[in-house]
C-alpha positions as CSV (number, residue, x, y, z in Angstrom):
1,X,141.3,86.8,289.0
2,X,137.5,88.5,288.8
3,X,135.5,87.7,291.4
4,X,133.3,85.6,289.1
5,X,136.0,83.2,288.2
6,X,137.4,83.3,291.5
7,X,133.9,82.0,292.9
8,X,133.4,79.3,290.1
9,X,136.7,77.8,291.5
10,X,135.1,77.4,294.7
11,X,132.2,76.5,293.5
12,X,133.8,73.5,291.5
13,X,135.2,71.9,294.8
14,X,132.0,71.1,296.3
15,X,130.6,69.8,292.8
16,X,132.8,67.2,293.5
17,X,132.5,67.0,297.4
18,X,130.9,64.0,299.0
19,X,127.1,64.9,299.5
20,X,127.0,67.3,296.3
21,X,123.3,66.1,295.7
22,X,121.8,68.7,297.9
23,X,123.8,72.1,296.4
24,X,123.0,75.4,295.4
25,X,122.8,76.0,291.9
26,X,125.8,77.5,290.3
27,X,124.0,80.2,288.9
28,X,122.0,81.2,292.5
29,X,125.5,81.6,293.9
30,X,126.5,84.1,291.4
31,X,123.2,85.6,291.8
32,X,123.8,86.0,295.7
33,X,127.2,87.2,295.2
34,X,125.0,89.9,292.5
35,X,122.7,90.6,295.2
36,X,125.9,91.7,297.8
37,X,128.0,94.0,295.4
38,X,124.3,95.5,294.1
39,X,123.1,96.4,298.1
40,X,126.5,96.5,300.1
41,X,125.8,93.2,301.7
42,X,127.4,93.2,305.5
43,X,126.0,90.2,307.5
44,X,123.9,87.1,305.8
45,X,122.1,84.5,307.9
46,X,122.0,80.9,306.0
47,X,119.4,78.9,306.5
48,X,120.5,75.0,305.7
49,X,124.3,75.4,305.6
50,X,125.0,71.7,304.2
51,X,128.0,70.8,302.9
52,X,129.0,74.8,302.7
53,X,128.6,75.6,299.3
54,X,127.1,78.9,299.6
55,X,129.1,80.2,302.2
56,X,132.2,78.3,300.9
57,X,131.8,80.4,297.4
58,X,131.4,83.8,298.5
59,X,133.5,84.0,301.7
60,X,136.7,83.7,299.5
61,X,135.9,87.0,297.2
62,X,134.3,89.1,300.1
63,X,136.2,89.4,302.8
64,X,134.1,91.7,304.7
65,X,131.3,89.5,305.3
66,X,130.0,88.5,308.8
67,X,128.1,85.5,308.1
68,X,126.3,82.7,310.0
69,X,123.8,79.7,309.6
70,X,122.0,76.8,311.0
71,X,122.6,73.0,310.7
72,X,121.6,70.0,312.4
73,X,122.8,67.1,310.3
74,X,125.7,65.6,311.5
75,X,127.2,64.8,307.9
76,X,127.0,68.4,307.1
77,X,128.4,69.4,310.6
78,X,131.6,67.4,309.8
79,X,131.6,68.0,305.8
80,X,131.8,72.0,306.7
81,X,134.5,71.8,308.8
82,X,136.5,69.8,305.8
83,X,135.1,71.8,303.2
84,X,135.5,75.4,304.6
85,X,139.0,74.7,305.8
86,X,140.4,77.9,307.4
87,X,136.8,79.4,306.0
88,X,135.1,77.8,308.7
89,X,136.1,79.8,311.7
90,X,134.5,83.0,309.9
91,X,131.0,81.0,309.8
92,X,129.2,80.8,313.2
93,X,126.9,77.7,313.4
94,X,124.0,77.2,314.8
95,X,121.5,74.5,314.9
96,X,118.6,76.0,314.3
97,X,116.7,79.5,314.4
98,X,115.6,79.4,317.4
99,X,119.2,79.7,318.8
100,X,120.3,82.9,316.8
101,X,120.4,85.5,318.8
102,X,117.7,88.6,317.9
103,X,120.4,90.6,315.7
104,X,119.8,92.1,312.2
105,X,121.2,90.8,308.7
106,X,121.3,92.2,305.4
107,X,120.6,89.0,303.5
108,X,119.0,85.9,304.7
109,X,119.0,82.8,302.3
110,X,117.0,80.0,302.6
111,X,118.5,76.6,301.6
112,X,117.1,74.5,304.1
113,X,114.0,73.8,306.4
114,X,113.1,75.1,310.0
115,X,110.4,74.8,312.4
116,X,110.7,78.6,313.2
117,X,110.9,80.6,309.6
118,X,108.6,83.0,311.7
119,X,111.7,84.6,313.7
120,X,112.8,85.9,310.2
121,X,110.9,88.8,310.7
122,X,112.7,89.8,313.7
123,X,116.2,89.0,312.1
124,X,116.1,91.2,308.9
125,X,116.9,94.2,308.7
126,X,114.3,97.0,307.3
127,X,115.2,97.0,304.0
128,X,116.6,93.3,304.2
129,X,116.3,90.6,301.2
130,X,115.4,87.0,301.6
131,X,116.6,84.8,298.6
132,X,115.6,81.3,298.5
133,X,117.4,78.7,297.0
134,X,115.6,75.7,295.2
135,X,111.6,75.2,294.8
136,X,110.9,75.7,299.0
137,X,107.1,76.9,297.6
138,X,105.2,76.6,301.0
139,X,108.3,78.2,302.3
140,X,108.3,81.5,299.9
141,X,104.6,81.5,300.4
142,X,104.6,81.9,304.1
143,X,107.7,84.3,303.8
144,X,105.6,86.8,301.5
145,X,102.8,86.8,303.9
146,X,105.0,87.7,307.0
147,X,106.0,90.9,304.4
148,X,102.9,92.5,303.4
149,X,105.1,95.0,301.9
150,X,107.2,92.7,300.1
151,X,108.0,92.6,296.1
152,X,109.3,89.5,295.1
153,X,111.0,88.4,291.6
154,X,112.2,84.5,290.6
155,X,115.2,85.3,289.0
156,X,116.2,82.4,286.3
157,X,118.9,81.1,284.1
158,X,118.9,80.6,280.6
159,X,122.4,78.7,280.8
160,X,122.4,74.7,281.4
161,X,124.3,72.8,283.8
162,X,127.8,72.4,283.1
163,X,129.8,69.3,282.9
164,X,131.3,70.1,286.1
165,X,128.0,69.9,288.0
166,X,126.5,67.5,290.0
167,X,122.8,68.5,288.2
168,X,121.4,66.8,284.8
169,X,123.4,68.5,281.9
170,X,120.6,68.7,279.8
171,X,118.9,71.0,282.5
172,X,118.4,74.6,283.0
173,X,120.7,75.5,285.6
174,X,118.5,76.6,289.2
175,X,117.2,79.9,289.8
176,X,117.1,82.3,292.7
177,X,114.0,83.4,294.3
178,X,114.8,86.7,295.6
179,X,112.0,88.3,298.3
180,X,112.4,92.2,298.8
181,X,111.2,92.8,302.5
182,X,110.7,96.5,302.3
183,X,112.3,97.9,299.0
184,X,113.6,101.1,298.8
185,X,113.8,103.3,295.6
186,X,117.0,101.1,294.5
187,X,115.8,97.9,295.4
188,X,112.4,98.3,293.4
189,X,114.3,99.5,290.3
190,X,116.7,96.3,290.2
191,X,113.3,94.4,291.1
192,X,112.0,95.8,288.1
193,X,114.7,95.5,286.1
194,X,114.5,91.8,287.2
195,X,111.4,91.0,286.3
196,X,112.0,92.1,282.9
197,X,115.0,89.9,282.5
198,X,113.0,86.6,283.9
199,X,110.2,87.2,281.3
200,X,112.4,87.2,278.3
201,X,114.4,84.1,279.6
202,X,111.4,82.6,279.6
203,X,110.5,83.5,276.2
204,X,114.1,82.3,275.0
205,X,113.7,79.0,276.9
206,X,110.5,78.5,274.9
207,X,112.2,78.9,272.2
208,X,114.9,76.8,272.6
């Protein structure tokens, strides 16, 4: 099965998992799992684990993956452990940033609040990427600033929810908002590339 599909099948089960409301997008879990084969991906920090739907899709497909996040609902912190299954004892959970301990990831994505977004800067690496899921403006505002150095692309969809989903069908399906801390030579070219791509899908959604 290509990792795609294989991810989509994952993804499905949590469409129709109790609390669903509150999930990524389809397509920003396909763009995460773009963002890990594109930069070699080792470690990713979650911020607002939920009901796992991020970490529940890409875990399967990439077995190499250290990954953790932070949670404080206790629906969530029950509804991981069901969801995850086996998955969930490769996840480390913690309740909020402020208990992570001051190590380095690769990838940090934002799906949820915290009082303490500043300690990002201390937890990604130097050529680290911050993707946010969802609208979060004041959130990839303040991000930016910490990152003087940043370049930052919203990467969108010109697809519409699918039947499956738990999201208005008649919808574009969610973007990613994708935040390069400190690009390198091949990070700014797939930025760039990026960009390009997000103003023509905005053109063909116009037109549509």
């Amino acid at each position: 099965m290509r990792k795609q599909e294989q991810i989509l099948t994952e993804y499905k089960e949590f469409c129709a998992a109790e609390g669903n409301q509150h999930i990524a997008s389809e397509y920003a879990v396909i763009k995460l799992q773009d963002i890990i084969d594109s930069f070699g991906v080792e470690n990713i920090l979650e911020i607002g684990l939920g009901i796992g739907a991020i970490a529940g899709s890409l875990l399967p497909v990439n077995e190499h993956l250290k990954y953790a996040g932070t949670e404080d609902n206790e629906f969530c912190l029950d509804a991981l452990k069901t969801n995850l299954g086996e998955k969930y004892r490769k996840v480390e959970v913690f309740s909020e940033l402020s208990e992570v301990p001051q190590i380095k990831f690769d990838l940090i994505i934002i799906d949820g609040k915290d009082p303490d977004l500043a300690k990002i800067q201390q937890l990604v690496t130097q050529h680290g990427i911050i993707a946010i899921e969802g609208d979060r403006i004041p959130q990839q505002e303040m991000l930016r600033k910490y990152f003087p150095g940043q370049k930052y692309v919203h990467s969108i969809s010109i697809k519409k929810n699918a039947a499956y989903s738990p999201f208005p069908q008649g919808q574009w399906k969610g973007g990613l908002k994708i935040i390069f801390v400190n690009p390198n030579l091949h990070q700014t070219i797939w930025w760039l590339r990026e960009k390009v791509f997000t103003k023509l899908k905005y053109l063909y959604r116009k037109l549509r």
